[in-house]
N, C-alpha and C positions, 0 to 999 in steps of 0.2 A: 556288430561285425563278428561273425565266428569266429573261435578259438584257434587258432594258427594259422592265419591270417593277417600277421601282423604288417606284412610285405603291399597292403592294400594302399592305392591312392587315396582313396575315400573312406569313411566310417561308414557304417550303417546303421540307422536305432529305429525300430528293434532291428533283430537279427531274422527274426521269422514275422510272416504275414498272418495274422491271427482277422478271422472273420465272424461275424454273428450270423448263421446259416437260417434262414426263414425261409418257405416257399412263397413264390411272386414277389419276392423286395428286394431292394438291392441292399447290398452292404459294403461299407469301406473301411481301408488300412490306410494310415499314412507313416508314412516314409522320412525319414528326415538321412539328408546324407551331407556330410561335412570333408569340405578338403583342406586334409590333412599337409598339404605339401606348400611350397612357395614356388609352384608351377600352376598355371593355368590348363583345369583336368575338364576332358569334356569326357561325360557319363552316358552310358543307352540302357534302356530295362527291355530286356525281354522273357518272354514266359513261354512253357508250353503249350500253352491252352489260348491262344487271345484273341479268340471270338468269348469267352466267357469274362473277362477281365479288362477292362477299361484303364488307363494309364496317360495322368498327367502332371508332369512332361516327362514324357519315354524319354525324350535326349535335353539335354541341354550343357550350359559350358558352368565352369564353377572357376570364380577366381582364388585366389590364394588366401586360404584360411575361411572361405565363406563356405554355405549353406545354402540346401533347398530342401523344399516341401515336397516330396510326392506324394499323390493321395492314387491309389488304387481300388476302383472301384469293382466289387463281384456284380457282373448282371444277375438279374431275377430268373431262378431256377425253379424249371416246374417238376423237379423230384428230389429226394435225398438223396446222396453217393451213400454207398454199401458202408453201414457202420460208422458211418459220420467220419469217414476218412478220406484224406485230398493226397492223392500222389502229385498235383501242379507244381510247380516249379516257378521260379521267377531265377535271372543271370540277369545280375548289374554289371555289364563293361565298363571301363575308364581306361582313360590313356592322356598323357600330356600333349597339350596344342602350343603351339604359339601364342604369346601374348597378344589380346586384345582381340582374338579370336573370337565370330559369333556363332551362334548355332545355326544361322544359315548358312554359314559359309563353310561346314566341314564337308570336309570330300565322300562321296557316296562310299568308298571304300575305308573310312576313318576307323569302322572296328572290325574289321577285317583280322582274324587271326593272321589267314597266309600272306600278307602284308608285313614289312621289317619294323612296323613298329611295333610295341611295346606295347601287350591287352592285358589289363589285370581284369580278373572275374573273380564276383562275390557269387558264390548260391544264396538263395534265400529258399525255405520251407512255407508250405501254405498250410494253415491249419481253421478246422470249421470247430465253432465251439453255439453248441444249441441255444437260443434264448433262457432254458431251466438252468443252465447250467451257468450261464449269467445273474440271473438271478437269485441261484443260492450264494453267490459269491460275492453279489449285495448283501444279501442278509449275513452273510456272515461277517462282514464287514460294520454291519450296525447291531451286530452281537456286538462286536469287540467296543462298538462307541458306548454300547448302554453301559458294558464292566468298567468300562473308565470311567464314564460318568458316576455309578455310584460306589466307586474306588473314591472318587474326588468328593461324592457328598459323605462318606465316613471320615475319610480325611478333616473337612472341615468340621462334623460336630465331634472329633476328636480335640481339636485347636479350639474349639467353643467351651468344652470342657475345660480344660487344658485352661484357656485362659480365667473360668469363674473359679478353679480351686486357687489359681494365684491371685485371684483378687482377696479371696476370702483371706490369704494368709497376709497379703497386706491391709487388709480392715484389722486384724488380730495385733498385728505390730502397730497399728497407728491407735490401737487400742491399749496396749499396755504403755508406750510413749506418752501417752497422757496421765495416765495412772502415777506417772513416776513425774510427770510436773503437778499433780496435782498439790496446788499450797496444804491441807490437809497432811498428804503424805510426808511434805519437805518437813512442817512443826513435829510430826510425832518422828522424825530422825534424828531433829537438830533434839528433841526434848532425851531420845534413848542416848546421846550424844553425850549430853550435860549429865546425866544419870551415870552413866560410866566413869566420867571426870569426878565426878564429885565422889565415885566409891573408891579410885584410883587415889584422890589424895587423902581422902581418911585412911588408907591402907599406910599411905606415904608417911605421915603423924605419928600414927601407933609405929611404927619402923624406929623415926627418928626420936622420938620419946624415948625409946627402949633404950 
């Protein structure tokens, strides 16, 4: 829905009609319009151009808080417009019905401006966008996948890294933790031990003799 617009019964997503322009194919936009209200909105699409533009369903009724699908199809043009530019237009009408209202059953005059009831309109913009220019817009899209992807494989032989220098420091700790139960090392402590006592109380003797 465009910007100041907030006054509108219904959303609209997108906001503008974006086409893939080929000569002799058709191409389609779809539509998605949601009502916004806890009234029962019946909507009409019309366009400037609609011998060029296919529309289903140009009218129907929307219950409260639900959704529809339009799909708008471009027929198959045997020329390019001037500059790959589209002055077409599309006007979404809405207005509140009555509850449990069908869409065969609204009155031939239901969106009627000079009628008292209550017409909100959306504009909507057409725009033609060339197959080239689709397609760099792929590829730049599977640019941005391969940088992530080998963003994520440095990533990982960073943590590959990362994890063999912490192994290595704990082979080195489980390496001197032995070293220090080794029975070997325990005799020549408990022996430097006894060597020390035994110089402590001869020091002790010569003291007490004196």
């Amino acid at each position: 829905m465009p910007a100041g617009e907030d006054k509108q019964l219904i959303s609209v997503h997108p906001s503008d009609l974006k086409f893939i322009f080929e000569l002799e194919k058709q191409s389609f936009c779809d539509l998605k319009v949601v009502n916004n209200t806890e009234n029962h909105v019946a909507f009409k699409v019309k366009t400037t151009s609609p011998k060029k533009y296919f529309v289903r369903p140009n009218t129907s009724v929307l219950q409260p808080g639900d959704s529809c699908l339009i799909r708008v199809t471009l027929q198959a043009q045997r020329e390019y417009p001037p500059d790959m530019q589209c002055k077409d237009k599309f006007l979404l009408q809405s207005t509140i019905v009555p509850p449990n209202t069908d869409v065969d059953d609204l009155p031939a005059d239901t969106f009627n401006k000079e009628s008292s009831k209550d017409i909100r309109e959306c504009k909507l913009k057409v725009q033609y966008i060339s197959p080239s220019a689709q397609g760099n817009s792929g590829d730049e899209g599977s640019s941005d996948s391969n940088s992530t992807l080998q963003q994520l494989k440095e990533d990982r032989d960073a943590a590959v890294r990362q994890t063999l220098h912490l192994q290595q420091e704990v082979d080195l700790l489980k390496r001197r933790r032995q070293r220090r139960n080794d029975p070997g090392f325990s005799f020549k402590f408990a022996a430097i031990v006894g060597v020390i006592g035994i110089i402590v109380g001869l020091v002790l003797n010569l003291y007490l003799s004196k």
